[in-house]
C-alpha positions in Angstrom: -5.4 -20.9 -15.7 -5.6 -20.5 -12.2 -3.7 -18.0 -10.2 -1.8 -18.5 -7.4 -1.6 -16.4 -4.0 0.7 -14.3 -5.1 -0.7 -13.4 -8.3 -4.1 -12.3 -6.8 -2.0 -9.9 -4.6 -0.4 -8.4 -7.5 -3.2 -8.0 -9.1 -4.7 -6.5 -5.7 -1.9 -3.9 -5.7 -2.1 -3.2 -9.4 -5.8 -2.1 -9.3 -5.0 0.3 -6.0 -3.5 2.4 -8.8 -6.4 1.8 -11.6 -8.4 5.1 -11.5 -5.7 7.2 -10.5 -5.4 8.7 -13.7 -2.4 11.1 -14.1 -0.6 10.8 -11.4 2.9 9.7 -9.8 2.7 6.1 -8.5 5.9 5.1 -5.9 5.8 1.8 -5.1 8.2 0.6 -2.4 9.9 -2.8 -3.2 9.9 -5.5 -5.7 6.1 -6.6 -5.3 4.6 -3.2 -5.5 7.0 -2.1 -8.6 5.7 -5.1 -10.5 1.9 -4.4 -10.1 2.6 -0.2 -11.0 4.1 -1.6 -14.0 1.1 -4.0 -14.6 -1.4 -1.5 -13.9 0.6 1.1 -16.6 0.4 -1.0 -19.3 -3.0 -2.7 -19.0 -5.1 -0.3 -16.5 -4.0 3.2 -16.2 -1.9 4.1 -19.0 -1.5 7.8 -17.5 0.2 6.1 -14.5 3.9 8.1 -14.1 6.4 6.0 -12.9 9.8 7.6 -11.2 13.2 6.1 -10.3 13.6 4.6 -13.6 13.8 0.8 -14.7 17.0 -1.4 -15.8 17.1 -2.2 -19.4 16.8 -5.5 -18.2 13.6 -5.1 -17.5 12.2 -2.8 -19.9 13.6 -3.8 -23.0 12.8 -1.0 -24.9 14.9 1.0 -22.4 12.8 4.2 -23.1 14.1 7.5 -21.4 10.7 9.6 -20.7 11.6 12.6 -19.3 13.7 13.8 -16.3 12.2 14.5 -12.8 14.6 15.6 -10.2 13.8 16.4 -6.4 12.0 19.7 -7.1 9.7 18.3 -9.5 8.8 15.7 -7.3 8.3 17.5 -3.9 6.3 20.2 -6.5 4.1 16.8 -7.3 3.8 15.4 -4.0 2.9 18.5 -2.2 -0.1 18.9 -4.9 -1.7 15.8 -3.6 -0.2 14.2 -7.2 0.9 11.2 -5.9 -0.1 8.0 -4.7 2.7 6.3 -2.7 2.5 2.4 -1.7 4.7 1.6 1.3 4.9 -1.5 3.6 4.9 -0.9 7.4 6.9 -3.1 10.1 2.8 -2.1 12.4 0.0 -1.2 11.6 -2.7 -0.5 14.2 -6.7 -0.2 13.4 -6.2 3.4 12.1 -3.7 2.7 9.8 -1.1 4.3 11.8 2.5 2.8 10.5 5.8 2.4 12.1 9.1 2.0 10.3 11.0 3.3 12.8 12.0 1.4 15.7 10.3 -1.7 18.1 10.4 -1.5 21.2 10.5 2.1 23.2 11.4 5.2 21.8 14.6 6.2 24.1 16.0 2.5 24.0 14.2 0.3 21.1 15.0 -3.6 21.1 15.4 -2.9 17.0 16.0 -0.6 15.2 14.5 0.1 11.7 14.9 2.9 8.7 13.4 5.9 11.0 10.2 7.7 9.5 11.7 8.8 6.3 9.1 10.4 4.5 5.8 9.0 5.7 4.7 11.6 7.7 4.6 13.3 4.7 3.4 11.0 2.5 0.8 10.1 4.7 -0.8 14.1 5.3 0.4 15.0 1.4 -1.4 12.3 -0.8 -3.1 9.3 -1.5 -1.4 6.7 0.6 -1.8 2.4 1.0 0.5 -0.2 2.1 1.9 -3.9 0.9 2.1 -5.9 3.9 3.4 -9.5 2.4 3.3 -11.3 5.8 -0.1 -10.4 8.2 0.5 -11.1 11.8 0.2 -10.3 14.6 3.8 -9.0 15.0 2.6 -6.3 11.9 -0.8 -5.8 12.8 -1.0 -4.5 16.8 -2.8 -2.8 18.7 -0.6 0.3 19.5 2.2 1.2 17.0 5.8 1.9 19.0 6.3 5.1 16.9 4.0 6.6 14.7 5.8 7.1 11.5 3.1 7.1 8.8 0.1 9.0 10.1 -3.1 7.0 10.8 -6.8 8.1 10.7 -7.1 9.5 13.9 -4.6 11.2 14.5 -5.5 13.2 11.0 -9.0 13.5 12.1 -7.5 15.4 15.0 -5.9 18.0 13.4 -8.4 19.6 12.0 -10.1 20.3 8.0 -7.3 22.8 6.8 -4.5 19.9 7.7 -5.8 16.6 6.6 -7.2 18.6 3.2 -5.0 15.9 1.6 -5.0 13.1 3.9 -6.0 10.1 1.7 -5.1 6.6 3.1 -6.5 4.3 0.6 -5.6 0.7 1.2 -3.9 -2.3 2.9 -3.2 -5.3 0.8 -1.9 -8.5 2.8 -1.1 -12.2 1.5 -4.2 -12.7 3.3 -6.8 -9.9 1.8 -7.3 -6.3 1.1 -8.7 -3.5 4.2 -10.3 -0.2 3.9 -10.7 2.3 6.5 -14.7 1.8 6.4 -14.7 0.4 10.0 -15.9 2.3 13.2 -14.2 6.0 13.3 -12.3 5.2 9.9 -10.6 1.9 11.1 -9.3 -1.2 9.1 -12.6 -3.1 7.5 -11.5 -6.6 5.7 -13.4 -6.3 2.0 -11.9 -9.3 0.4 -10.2 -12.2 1.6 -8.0 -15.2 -0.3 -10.6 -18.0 -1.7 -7.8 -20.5 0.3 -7.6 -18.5 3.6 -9.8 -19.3 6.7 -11.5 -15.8 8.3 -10.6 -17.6 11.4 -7.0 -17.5 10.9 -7.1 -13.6 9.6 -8.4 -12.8 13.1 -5.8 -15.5 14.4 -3.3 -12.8 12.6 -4.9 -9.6 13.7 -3.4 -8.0 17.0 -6.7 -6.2 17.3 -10.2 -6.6 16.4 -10.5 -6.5 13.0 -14.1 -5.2 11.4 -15.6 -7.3 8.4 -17.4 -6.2 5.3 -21.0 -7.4 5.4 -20.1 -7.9 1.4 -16.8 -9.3 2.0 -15.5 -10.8 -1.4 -12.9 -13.8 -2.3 -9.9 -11.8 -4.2 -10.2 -12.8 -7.6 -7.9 -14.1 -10.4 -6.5 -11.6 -13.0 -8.0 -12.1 -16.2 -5.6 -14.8 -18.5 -4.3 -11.9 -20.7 -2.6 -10.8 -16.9 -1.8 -14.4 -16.1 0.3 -14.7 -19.2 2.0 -11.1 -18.4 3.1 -12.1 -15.0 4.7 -15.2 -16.0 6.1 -14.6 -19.3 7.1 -10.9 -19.4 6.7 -9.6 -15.8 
């Protein structure tokens, strides 16, 4: 079986969580939820999952254990927790805005706010889902820094950024590190059907390349049939 586009990124997003081990995976929206729950049964099975899931969905509708806001700000705060996020921009350093577009005092949109990210961001291991990469997402200067990027942690110092861990990016176009220059966005793999033109095409900034930059590959058939029988 081949895989499609889609499936690679799921697979992408499921192995961000793969040698985690025991800790509390978030993952914001439909996309990331799928690949927590693909990595928990066939990659980590340590992997904590919170918010629940509809019976309809998990048919053995299994009730694990409670966790309420203490226990989870008690996890976070530990470093416990690896959160996957999308972002509206994204600059080099992996500085994200959900906030607003436009400027601050009188924004042309605007969006949730920064929630929890700059939290997230300076607490635990963070990465982000972006499922459309252009330009409009990846710029060169973020209107409001809501998640905290790489330089701006580098700034404040060893006792503040003790748990400052952004991990990855995963677009429908490849996965980034932060192995560039200064701890900036590197491209490590790219789709096998995507042109490394047209990811620069989609970059609002100059976007560093892995000297081993890799085609994402195809879940093994045993995750194939998962994703479109039982996913």
């Amino acid at each position: 079986m081949t895989a499609t586009a889609e499936e690679r990124c799921l697979w992408a997003l499921a192995q961000l969580f793969a040698d985690d081990g025991e800790i509390l995976a978030s993952p914001m929206g439909p996309e990331p939820q799928k690949a927590a729950r693909l990595c928990r049964r066939f990659l980590n099975p340590d992997l904590m999952l919170s918010d629940g899931v509809a019976h309809l969905i998990d048919g053995a509708g299994a009730i694990e254990g409670p966790m309420n806001y203490a226990r989870v700000f008690e996890t976070l705060w530990n470093g416990k927790r690896h959160v996957l996020m999308g972002a509206s921009q994204l600059d080099r350093f992996g500085n994200q805005n959900i906030s607003c577009i436009g400027p601050h005092p009188q924004p042309k949109v605007q969006l949730l706010g920064v929630r929890g990210a700059p939290g997230n961001t300076m607490n635990h291991r963070t990465s982000y889902w972006v499922p459309k990469h252009s330009t409009r997402v990846f710029v060169d200067t973020v209107d409001v820094v809501s998640g905290v990027g790489t330089n701006h942690a580098e700034a404040l110092g060893p006792a503040n950024r003790r748990f400052f861990d952004l991990y990855r990016v995963v677009t429908n176009l490849g996965v980034l590190d932060f192995g560039g220059p200064q701890k900036s966005l590197r491209l490590v793999q790219i789709q096998g059907e995507t042109d490394l033109a047209f990811v620069h095409e989609q970059t609002g900034f100059e976007l560093v390349v892995s000297d081993q930059l890799a085609v994402m590959p195809d879940p093994p058939a045993e995750i194939l049939h998962w994703l479109r029988r039982e996913a």
